[in-house]
C-alpha positions in Angstrom: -93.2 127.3 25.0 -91.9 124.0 23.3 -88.6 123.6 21.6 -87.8 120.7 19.3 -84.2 120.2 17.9 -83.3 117.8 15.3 -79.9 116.6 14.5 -78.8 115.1 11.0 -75.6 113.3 10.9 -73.9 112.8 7.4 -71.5 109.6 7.1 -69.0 109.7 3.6 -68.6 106.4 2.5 -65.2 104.6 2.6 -63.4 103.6 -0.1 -63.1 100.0 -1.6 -60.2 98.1 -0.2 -57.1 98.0 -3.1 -55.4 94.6 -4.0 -52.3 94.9 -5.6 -51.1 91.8 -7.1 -47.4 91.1 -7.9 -46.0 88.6 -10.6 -42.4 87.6 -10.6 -41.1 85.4 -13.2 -37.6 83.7 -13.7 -35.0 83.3 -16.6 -31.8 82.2 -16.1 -28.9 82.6 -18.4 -26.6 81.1 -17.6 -22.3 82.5 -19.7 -19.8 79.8 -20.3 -16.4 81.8 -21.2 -14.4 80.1 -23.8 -10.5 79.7 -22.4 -8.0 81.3 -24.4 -6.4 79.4 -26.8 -9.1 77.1 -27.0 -9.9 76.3 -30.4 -13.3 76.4 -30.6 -14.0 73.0 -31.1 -18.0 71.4 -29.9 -20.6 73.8 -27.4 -18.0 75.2 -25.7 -19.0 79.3 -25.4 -21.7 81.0 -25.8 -24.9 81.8 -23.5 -26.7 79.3 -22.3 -30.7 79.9 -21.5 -32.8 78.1 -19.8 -36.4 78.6 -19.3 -38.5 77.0 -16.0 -41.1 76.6 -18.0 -43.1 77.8 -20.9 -45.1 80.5 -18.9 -41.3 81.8 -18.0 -40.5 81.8 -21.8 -43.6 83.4 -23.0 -43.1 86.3 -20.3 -39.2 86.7 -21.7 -40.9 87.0 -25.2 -39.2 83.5 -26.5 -42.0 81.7 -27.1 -42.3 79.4 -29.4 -38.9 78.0 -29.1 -37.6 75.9 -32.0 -35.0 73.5 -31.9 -31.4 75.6 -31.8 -33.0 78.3 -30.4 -31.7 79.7 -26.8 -33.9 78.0 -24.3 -35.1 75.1 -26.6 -35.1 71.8 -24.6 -37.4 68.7 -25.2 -39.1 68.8 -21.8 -40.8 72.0 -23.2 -41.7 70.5 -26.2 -45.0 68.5 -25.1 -45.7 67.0 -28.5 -42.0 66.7 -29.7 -42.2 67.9 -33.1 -39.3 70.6 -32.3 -41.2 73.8 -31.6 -41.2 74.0 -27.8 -44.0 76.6 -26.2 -46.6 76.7 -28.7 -49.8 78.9 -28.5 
């Protein structure tokens, strides 16, 4: 008498390895309070932004800055015609 056995071995596949990738971006704003009884006069007051850089601004949703604007600075503003963070 002759016995033959066979084994069959089934291997699942792993899953692909997951890369999770994290951006973090910076604003700063930064709040000057106005002292009472002070009448106003110049900058004095108001909010103050300030932007790393225009990749910071664009991700805040600021960009393009114009001149007055929040944020608006001339080291931005590569070709210094007054809109800072252009497409």
């Amino acid at each position: 008498m002759t016995v033959t056995a066979t084994a069959t071995e089934t291997v699942k596949p792993k899953p692909a390895a997951t890369v999770a990738v994290k951006a973090t971006t910076t604003v700063r704003t930064t709040v000057t309070a106005q002292a009472a009884g002070d009448s106003g006069g110049g900058s004095g007051g108001g909010t103050s932004t300030y932007y790393a850089n225009c990749s910071a601004a664009r991700a805040a949703g600021a960009a393009p800055l114009y001149q007055g604007d929040p944020g608006y600075r001339s080291g931005l503003d590569r070709d210094g015609d007054w809109v800072a963070c252009e497409a």
